[in-house]
TORDREN-130087 format. One record per residue: chain; x, y, z of N, C-alpha, C, O in turn; residue number from 1. Coordinates in nm, 2 decimals. Layout:
residues N
<zaba chain="A" n_c1="X" n_c2="Y" n_c3="Z" ca_c1="X" ca_c2="Y" ca_c3="Z" c_c1="X" c_c2="Y" c_c3="Z" o_c1="X" o_c2="Y" o_c3="Z" resi="NUM"/>
...
end
This chain:
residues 98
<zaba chain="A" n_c1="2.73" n_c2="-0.08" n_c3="-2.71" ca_c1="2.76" ca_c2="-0.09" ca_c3="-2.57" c_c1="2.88" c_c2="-0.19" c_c3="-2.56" o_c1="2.87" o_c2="-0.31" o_c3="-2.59" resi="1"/>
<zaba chain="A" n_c1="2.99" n_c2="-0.14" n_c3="-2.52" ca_c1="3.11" ca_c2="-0.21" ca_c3="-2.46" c_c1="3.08" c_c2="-0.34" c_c3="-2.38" o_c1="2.98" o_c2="-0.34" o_c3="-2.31" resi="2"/>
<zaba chain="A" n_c1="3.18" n_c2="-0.46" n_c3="-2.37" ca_c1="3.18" ca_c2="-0.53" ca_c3="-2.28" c_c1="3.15" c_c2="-0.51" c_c3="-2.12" o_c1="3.07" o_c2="-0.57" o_c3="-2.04" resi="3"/>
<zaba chain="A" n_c1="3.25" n_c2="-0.38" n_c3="-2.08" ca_c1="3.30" ca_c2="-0.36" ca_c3="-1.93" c_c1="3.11" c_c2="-0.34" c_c3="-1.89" o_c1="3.05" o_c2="-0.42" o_c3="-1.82" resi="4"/>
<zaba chain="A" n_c1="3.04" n_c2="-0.22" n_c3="-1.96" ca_c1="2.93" ca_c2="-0.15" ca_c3="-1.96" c_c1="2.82" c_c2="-0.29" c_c3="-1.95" o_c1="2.74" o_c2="-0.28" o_c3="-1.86" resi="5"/>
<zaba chain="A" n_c1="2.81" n_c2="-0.38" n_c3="-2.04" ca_c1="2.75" ca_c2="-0.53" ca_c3="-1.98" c_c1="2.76" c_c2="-0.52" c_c3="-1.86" o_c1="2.69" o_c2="-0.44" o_c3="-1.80" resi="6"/>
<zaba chain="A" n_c1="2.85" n_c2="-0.58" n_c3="-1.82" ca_c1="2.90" ca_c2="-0.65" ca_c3="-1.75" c_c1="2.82" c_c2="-0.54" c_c3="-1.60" o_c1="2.72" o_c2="-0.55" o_c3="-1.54" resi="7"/>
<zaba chain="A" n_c1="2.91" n_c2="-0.45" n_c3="-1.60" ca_c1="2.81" ca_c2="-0.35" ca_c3="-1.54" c_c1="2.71" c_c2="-0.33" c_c3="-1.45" o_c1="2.70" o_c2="-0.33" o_c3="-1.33" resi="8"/>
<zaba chain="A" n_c1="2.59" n_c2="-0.31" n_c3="-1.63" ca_c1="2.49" ca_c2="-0.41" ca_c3="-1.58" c_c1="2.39" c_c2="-0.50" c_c3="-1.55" o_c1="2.27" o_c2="-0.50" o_c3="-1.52" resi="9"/>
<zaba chain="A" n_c1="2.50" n_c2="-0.58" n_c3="-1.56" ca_c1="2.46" ca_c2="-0.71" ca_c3="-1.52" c_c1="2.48" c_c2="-0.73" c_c3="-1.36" o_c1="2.40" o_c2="-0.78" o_c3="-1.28" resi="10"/>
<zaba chain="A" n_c1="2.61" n_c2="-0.66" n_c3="-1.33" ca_c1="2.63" ca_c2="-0.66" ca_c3="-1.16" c_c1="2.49" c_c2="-0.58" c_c3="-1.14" o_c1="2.41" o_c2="-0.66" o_c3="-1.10" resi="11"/>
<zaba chain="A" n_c1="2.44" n_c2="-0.44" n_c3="-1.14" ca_c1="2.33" ca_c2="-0.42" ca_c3="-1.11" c_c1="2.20" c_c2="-0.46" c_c3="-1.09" o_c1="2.12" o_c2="-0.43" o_c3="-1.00" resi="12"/>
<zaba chain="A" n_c1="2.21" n_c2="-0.56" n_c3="-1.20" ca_c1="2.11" ca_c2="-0.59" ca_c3="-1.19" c_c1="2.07" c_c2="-0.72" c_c3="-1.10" o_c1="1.96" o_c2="-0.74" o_c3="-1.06" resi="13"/>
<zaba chain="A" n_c1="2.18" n_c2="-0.81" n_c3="-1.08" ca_c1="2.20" ca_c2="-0.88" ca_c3="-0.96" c_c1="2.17" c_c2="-0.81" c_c3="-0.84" o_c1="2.07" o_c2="-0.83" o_c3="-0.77" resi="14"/>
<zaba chain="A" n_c1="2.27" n_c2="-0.71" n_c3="-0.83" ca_c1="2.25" ca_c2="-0.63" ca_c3="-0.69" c_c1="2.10" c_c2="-0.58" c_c3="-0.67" o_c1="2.08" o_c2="-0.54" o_c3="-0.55" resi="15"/>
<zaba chain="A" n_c1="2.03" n_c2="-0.57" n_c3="-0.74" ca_c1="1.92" ca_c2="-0.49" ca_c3="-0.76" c_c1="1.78" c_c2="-0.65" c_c3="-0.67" o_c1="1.69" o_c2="-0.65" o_c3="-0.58" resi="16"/>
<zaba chain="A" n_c1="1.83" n_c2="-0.73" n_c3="-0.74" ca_c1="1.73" ca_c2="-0.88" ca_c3="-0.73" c_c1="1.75" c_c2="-0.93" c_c3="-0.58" o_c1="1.67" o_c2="-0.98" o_c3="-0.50" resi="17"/>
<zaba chain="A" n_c1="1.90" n_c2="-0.90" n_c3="-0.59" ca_c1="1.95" ca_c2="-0.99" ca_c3="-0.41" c_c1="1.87" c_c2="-0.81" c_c3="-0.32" o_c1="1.81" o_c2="-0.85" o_c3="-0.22" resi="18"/>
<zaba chain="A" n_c1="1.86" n_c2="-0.74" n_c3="-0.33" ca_c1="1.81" ca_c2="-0.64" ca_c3="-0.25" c_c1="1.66" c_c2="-0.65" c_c3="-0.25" o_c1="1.59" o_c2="-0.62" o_c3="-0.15" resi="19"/>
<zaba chain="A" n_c1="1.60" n_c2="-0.68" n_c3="-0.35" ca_c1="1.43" ca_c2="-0.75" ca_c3="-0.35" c_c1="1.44" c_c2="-0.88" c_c3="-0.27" o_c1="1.35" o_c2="-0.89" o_c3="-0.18" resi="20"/>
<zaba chain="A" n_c1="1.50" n_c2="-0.96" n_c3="-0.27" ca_c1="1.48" ca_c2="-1.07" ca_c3="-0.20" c_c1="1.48" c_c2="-1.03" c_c3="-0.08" o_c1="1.37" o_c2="-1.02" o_c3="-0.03" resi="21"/>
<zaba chain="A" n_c1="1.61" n_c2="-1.01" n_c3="-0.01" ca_c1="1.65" ca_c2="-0.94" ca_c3="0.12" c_c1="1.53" c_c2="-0.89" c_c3="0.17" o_c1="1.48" o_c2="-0.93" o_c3="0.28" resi="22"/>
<zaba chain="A" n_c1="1.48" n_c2="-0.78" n_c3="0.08" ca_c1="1.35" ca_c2="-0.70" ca_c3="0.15" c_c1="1.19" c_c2="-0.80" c_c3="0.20" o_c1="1.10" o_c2="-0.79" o_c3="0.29" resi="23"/>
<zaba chain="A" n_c1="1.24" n_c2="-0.89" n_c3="0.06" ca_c1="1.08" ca_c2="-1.05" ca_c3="0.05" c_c1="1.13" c_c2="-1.07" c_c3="0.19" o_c1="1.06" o_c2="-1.03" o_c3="0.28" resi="24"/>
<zaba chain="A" n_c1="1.23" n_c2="-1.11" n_c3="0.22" ca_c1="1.21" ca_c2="-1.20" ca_c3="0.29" c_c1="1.22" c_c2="-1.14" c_c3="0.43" o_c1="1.20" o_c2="-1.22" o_c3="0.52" resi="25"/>
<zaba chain="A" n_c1="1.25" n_c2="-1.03" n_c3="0.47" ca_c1="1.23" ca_c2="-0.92" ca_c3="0.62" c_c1="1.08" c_c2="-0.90" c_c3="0.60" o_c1="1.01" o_c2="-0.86" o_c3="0.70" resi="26"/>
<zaba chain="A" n_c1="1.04" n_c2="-0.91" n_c3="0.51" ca_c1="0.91" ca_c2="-0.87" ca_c3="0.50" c_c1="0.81" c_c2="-1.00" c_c3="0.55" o_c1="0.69" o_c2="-0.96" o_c3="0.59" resi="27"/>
<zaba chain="A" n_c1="0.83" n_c2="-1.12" n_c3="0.56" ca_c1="0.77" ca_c2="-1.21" ca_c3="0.60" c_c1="0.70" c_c2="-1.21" c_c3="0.76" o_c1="0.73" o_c2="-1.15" o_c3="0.87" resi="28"/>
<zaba chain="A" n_c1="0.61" n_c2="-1.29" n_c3="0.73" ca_c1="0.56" ca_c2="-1.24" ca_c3="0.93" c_c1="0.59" c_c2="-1.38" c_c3="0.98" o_c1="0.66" o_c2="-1.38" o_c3="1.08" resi="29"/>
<zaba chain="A" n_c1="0.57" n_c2="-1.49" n_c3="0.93" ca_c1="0.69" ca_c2="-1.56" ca_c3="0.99" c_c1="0.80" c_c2="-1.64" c_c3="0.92" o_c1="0.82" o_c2="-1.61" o_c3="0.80" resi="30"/>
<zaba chain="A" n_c1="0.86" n_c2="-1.76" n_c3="0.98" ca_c1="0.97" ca_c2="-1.77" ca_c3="0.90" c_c1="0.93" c_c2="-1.88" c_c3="0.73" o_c1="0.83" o_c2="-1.90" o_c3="0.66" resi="31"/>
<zaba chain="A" n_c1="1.08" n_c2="-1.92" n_c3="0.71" ca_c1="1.03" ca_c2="-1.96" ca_c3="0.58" c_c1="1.03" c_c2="-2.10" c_c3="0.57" o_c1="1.03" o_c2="-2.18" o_c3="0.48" resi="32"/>
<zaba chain="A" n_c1="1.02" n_c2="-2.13" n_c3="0.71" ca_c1="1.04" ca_c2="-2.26" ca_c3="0.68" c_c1="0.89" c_c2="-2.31" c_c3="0.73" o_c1="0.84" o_c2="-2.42" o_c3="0.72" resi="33"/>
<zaba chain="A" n_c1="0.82" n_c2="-2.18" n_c3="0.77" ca_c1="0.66" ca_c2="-2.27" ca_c3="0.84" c_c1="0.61" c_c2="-2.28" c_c3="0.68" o_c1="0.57" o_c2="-2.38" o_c3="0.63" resi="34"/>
<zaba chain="A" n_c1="0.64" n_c2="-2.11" n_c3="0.59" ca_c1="0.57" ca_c2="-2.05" ca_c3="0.53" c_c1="0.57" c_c2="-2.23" c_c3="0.41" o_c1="0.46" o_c2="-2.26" o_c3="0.36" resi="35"/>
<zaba chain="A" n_c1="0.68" n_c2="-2.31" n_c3="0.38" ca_c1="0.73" ca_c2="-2.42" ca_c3="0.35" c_c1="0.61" c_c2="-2.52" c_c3="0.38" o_c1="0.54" o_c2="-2.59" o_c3="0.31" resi="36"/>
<zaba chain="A" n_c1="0.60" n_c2="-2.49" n_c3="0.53" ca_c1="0.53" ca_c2="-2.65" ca_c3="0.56" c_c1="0.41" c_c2="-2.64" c_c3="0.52" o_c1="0.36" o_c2="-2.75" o_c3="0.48" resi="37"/>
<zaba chain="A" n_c1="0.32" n_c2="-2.51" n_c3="0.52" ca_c1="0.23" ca_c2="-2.47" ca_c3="0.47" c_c1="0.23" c_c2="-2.50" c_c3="0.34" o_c1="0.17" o_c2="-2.61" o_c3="0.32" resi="38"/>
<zaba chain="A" n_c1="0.27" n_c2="-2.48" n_c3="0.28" ca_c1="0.26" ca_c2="-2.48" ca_c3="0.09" c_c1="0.26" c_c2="-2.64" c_c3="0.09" o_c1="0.20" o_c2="-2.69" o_c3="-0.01" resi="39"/>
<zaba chain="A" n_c1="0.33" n_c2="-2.73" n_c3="0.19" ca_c1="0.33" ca_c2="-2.86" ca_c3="0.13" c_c1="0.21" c_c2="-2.91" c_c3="0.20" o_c1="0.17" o_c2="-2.99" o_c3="0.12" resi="40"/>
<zaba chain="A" n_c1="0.13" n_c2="-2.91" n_c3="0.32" ca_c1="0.01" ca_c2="-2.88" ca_c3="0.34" c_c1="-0.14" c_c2="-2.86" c_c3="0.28" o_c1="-0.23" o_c2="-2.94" o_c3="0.29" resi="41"/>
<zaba chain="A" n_c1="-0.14" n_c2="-2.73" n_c3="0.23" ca_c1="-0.22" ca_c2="-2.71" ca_c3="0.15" c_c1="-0.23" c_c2="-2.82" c_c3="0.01" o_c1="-0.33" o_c2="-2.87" o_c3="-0.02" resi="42"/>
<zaba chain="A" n_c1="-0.08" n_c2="-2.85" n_c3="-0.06" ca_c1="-0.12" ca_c2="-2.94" ca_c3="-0.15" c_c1="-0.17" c_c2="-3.05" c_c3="-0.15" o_c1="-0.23" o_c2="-3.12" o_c3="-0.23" resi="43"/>
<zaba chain="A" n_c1="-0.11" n_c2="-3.07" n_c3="-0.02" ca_c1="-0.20" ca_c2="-3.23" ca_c3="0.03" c_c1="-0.31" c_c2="-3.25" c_c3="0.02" o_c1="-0.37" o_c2="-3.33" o_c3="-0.05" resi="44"/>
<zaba chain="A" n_c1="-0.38" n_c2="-3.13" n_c3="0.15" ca_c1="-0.50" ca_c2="-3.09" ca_c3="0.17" c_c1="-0.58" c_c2="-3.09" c_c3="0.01" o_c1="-0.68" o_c2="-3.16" o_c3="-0.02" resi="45"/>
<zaba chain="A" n_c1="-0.51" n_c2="-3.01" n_c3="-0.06" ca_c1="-0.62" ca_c2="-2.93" ca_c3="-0.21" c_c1="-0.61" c_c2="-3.07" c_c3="-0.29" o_c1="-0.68" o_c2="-3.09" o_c3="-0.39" resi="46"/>
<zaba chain="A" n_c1="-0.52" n_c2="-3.17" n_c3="-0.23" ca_c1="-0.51" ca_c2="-3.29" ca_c3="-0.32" c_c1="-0.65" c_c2="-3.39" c_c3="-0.32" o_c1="-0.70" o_c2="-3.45" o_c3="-0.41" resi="47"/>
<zaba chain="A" n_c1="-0.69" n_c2="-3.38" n_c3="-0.18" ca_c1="-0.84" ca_c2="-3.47" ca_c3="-0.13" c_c1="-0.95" c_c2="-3.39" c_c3="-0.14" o_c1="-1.06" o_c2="-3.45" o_c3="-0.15" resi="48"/>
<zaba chain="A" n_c1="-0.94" n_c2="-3.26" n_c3="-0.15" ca_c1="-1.04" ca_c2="-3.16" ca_c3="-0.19" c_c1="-1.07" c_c2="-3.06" c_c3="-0.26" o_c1="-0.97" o_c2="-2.98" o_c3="-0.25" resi="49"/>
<zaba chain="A" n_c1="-1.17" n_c2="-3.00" n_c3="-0.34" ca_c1="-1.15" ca_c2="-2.86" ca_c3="-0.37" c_c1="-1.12" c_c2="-2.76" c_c3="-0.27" o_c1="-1.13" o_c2="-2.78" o_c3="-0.15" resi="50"/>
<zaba chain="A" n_c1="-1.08" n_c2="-2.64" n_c3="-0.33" ca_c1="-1.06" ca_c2="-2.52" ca_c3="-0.26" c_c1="-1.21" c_c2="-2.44" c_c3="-0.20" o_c1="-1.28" o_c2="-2.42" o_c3="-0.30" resi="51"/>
<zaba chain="A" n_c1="-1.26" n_c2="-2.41" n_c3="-0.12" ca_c1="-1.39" ca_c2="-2.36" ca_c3="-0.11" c_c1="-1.42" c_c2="-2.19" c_c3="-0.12" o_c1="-1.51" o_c2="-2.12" o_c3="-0.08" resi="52"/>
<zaba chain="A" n_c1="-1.31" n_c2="-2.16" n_c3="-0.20" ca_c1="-1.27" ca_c2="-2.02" ca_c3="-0.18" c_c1="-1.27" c_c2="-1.92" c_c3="-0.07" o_c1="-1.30" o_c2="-1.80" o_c3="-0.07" resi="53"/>
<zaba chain="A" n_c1="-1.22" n_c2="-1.99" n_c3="0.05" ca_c1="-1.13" ca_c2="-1.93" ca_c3="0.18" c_c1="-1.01" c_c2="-1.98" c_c3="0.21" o_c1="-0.95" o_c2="-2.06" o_c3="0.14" resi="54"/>
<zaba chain="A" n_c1="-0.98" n_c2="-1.93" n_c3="0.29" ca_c1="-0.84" ca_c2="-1.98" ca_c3="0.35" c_c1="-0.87" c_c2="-2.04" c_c3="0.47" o_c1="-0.80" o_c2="-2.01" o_c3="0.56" resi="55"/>
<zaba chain="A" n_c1="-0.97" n_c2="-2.12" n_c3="0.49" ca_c1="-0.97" ca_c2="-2.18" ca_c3="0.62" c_c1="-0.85" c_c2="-2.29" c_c3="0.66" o_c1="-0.80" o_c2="-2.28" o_c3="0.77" resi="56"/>
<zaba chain="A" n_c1="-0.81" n_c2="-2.40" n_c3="0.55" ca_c1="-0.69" ca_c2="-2.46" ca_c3="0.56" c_c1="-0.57" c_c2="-2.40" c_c3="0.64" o_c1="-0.51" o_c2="-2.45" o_c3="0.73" resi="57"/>
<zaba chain="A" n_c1="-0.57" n_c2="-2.29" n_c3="0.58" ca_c1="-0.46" ca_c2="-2.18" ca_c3="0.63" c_c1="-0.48" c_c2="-2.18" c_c3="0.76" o_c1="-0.42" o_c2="-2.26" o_c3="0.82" resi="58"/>
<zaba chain="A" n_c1="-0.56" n_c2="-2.09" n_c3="0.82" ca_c1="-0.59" ca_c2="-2.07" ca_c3="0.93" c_c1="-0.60" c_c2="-2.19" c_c3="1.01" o_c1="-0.60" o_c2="-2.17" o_c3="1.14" resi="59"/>
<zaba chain="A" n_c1="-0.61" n_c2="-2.31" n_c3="0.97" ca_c1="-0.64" ca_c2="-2.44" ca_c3="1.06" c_c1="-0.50" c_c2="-2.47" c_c3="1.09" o_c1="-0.46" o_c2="-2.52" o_c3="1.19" resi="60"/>
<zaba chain="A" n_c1="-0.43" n_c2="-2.46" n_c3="0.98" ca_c1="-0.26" ca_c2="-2.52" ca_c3="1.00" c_c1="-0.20" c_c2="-2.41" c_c3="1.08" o_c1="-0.12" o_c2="-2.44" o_c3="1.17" resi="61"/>
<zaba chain="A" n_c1="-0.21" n_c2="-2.30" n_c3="1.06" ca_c1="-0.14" ca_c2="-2.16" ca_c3="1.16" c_c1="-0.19" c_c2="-2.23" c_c3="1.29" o_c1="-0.11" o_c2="-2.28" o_c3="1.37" resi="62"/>
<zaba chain="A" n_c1="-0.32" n_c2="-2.23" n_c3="1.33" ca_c1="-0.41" ca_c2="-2.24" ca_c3="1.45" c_c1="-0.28" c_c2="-2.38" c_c3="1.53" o_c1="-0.21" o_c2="-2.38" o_c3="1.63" resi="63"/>
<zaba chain="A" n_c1="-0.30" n_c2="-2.47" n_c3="1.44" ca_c1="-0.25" ca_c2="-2.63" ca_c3="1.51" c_c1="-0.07" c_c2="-2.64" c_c3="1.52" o_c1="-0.01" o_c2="-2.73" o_c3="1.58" resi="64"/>
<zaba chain="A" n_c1="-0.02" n_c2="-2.55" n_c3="1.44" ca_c1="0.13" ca_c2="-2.49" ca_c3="1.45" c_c1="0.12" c_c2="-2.39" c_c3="1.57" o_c1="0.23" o_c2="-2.36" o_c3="1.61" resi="65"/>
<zaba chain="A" n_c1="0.04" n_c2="-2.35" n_c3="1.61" ca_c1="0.09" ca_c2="-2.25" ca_c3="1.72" c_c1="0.12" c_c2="-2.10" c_c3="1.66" o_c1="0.19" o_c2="-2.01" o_c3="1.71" resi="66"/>
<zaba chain="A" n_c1="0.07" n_c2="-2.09" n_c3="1.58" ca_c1="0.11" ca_c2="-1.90" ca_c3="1.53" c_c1="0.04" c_c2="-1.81" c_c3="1.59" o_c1="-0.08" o_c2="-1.81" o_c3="1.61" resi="67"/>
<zaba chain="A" n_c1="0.10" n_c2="-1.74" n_c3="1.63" ca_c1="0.05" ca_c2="-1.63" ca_c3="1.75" c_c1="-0.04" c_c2="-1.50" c_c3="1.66" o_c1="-0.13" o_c2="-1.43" o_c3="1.70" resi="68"/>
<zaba chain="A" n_c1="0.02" n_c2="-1.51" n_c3="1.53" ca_c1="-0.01" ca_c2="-1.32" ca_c3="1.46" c_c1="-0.07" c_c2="-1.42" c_c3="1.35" o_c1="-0.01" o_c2="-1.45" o_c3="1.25" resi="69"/>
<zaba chain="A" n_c1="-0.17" n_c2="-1.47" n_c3="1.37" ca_c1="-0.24" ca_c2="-1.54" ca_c3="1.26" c_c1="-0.31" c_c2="-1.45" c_c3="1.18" o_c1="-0.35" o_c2="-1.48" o_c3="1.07" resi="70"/>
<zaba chain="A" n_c1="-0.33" n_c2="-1.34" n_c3="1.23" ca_c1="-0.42" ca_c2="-1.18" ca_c3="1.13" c_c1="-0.30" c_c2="-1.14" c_c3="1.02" o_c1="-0.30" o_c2="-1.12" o_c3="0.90" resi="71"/>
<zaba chain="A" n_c1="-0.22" n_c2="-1.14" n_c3="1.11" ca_c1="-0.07" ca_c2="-1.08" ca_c3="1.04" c_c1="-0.03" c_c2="-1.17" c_c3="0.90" o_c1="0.01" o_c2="-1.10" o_c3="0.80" resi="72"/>
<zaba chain="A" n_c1="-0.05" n_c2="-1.34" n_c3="0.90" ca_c1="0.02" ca_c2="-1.37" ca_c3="0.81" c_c1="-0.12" c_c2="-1.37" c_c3="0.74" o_c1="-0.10" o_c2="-1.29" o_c3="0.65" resi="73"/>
<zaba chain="A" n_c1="-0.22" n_c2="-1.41" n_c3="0.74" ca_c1="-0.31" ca_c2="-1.40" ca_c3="0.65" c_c1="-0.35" c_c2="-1.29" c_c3="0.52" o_c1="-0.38" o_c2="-1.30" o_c3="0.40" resi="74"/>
<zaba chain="A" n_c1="-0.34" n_c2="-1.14" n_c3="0.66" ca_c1="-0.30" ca_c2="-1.01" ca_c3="0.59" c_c1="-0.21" c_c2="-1.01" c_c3="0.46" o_c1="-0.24" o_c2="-0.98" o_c3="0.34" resi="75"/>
<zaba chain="A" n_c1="-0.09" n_c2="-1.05" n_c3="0.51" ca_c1="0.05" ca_c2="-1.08" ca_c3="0.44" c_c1="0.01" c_c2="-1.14" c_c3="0.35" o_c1="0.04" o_c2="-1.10" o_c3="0.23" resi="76"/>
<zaba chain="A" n_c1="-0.06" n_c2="-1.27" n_c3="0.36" ca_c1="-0.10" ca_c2="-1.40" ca_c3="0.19" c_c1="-0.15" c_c2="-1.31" c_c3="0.14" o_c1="-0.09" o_c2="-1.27" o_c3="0.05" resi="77"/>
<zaba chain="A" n_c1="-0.25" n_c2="-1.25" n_c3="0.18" ca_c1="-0.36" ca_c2="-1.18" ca_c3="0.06" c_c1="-0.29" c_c2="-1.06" c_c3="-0.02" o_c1="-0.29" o_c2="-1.05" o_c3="-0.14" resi="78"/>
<zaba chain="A" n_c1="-0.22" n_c2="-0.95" n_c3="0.12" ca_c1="-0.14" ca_c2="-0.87" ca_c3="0.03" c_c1="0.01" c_c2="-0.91" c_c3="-0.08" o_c1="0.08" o_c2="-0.83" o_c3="-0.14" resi="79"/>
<zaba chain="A" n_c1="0.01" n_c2="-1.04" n_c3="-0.09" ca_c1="0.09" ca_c2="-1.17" ca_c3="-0.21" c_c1="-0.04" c_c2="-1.24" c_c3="-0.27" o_c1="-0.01" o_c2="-1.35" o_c3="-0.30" resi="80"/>
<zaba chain="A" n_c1="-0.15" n_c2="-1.21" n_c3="-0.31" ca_c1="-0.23" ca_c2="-1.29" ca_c3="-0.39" c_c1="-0.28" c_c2="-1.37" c_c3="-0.33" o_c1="-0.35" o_c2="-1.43" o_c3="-0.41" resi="81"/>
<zaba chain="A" n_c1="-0.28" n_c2="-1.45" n_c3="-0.19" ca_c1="-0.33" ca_c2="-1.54" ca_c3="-0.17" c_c1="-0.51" c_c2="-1.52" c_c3="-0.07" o_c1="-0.52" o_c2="-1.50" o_c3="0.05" resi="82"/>
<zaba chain="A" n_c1="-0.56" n_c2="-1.52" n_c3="-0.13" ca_c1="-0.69" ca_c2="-1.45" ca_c3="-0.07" c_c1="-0.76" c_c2="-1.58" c_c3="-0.02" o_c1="-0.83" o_c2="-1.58" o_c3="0.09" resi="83"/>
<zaba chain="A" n_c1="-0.76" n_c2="-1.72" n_c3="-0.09" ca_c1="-0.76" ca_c2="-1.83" ca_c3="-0.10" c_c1="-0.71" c_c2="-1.96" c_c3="-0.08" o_c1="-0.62" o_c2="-1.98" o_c3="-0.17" resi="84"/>
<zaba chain="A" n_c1="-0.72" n_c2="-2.09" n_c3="0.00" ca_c1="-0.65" ca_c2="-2.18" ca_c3="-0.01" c_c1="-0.56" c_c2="-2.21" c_c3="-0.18" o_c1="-0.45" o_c2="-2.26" o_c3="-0.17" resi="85"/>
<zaba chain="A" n_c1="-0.59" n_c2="-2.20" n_c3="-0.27" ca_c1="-0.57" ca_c2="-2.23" ca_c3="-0.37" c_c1="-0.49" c_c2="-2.16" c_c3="-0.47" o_c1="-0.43" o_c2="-2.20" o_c3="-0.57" resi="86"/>
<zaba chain="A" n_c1="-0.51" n_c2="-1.99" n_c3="-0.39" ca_c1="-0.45" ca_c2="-1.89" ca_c3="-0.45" c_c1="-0.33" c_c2="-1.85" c_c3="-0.38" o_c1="-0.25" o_c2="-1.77" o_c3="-0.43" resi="87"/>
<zaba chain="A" n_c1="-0.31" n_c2="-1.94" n_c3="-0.22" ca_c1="-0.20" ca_c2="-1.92" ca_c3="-0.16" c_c1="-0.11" c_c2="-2.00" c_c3="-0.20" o_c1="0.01" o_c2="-1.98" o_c3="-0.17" resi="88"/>
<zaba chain="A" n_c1="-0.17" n_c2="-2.14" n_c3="-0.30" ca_c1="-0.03" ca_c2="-2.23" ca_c3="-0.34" c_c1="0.00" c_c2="-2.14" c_c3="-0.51" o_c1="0.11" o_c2="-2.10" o_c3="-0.54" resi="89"/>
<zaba chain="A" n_c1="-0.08" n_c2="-2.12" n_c3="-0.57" ca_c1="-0.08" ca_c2="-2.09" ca_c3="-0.69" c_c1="0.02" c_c2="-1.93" c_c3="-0.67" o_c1="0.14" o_c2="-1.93" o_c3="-0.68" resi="90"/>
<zaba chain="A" n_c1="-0.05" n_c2="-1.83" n_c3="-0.64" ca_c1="0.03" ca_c2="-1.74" ca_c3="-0.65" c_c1="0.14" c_c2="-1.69" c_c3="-0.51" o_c1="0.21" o_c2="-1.59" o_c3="-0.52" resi="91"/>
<zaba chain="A" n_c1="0.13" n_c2="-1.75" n_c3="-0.42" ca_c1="0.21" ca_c2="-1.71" ca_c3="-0.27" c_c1="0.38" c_c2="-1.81" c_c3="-0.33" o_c1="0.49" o_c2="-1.76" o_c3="-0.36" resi="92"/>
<zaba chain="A" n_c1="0.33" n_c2="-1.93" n_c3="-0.34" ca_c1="0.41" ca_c2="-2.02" ca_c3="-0.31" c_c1="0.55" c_c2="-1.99" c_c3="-0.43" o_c1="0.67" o_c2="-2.02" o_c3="-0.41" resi="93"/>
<zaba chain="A" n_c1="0.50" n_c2="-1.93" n_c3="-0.55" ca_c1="0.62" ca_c2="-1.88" ca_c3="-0.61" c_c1="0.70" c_c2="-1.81" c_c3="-0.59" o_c1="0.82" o_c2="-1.82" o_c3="-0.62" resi="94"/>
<zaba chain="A" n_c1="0.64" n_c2="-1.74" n_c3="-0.52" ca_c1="0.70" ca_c2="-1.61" ca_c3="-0.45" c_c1="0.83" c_c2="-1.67" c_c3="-0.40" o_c1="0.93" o_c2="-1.61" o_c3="-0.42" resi="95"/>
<zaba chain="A" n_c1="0.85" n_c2="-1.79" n_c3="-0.32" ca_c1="0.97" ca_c2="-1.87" ca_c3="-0.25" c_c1="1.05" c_c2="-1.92" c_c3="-0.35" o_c1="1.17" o_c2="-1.92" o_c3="-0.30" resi="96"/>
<zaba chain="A" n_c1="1.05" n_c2="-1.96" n_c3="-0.44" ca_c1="1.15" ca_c2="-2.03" ca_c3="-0.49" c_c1="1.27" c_c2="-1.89" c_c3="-0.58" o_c1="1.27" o_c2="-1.78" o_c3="-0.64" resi="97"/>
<zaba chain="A" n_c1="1.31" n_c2="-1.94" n_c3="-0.56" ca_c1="1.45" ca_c2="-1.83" ca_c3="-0.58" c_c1="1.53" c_c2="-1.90" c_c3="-0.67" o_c1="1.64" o_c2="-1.86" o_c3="-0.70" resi="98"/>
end
């Protein structure tokens, strides 16, 4: 394989990653900066307590933030792994860092 042919793709495959993101992130139900305040939240929270295997945390910080589609984003964690307070920081919260 030729240099140009690298190089190539490598542009592809950039282009390919920024078009997954793009999509992550239209795909969100709300924005990324609650989705943020949350994750630092929960760690607080999971810091004074175990997880009880719900997302009530979740739901308590949506509830006291004002989120209107609170089915919506919970839907959304679980269909990202987070079925769980514990599974929303563990597996959701990677999902953001880029």
């Amino acid at each position: 394989m030729d240099q140009h042919e690298k190089e190539r793709r490598k542009q592809i495959r950039n282009e390919l990653r920024q078009k997954q993101q793009e999509e992550f992130e239209k795909s969100l139900p709300i924005n990324r900066e609650i989705f943020e305040k949350l994750f630092d939240d929960l760690d607080h929270q999971l810091g004074k307590r175990n997880c009880d295997d719900t997302n009530q945390l979740t739901v308590e910080f949506l509830k006291k933030n004002k989120i209107g589609n609170i089915e919506n984003v919970v839907s959304w964690l679980a269909d990202h792994g987070g079925y769980c307070d514990c599974e929303i920081l563990a597996n959701v919260e990677e999902k953001f860092e880029n």
